[in-house]
N, C-alpha and C positions, 0 to 999 in steps of 0.2 A: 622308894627312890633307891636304897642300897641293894636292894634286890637287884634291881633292874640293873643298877650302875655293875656288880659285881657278874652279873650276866654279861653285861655287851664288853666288861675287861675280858671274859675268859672268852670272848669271841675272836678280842684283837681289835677290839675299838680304840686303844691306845696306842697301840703300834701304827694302824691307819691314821693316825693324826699324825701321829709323830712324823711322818712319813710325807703327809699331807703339806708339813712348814716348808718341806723343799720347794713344793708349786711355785710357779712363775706365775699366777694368779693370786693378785694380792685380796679376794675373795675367798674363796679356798683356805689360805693362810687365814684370816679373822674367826672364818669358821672351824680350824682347824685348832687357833688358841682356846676360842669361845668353850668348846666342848673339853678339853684338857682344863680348862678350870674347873666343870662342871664337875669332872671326875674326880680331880683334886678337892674338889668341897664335900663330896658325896663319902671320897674317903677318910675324912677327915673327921667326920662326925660323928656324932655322941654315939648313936646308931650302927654305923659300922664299927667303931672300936670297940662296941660291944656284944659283935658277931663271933662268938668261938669257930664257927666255921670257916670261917674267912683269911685263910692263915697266911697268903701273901698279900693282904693289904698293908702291910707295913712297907712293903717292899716297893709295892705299884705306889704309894704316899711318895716315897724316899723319890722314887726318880721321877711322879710329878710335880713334888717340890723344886727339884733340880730343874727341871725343862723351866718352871717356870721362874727361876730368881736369872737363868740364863736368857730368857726373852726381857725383863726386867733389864736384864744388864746391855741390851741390845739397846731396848728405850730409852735407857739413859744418854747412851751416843746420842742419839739423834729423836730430842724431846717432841720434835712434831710429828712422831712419828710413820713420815714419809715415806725415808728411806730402810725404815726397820724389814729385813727381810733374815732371819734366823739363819746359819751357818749350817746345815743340815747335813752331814756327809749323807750321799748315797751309797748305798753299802748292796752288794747283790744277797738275791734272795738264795740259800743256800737250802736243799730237800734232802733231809734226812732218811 
């Protein structure tokens, strides 16, 4: 699982989600949180923390820790979670 998980991060499977909370499809978005916990669990575990290899998992933890106490904080507005649609700036993509 940390294999995998560490694979589809250095692909941009978390930038695509993140990316994904902007959707006007409140499917999309479910799926989009769905899998940023996954990855938040995946890095979180006994397993990746004790991957020497893996030297930005602390970092990828850090900001989907954030993504997710900020969708938390969204939920709490609005308990039925309804109206929860995440603040997402669109930001353009910028090629190096």
């Amino acid at each position: 699982l940390v294999l995998m998980t560490k694979r589809l991060i250095e692909k941009g499977a978390h930038a695509f989600c993140l990316a994904s909370l902007a959707s006007s499809c409140g499917k999309v978005r479910r799926l989009a949180i769905s899998i940023l916990g996954l990855l938040l669990h995946a890095c979180n575990s006994e397993e990746a923390r004790a991957m020497p290899s893996w030297r930005e998992r602390p970092q990828i933890a850090l900001l989907l820790n954030a993504i997710q106490r900020a969708l938390l904080l969204e939920k709490a507005k609005d308990p039925t979670g309804v109206n929860v649609r995440p603040q997402v700036p669109v930001l353009p993509t910028l090629v190096s």
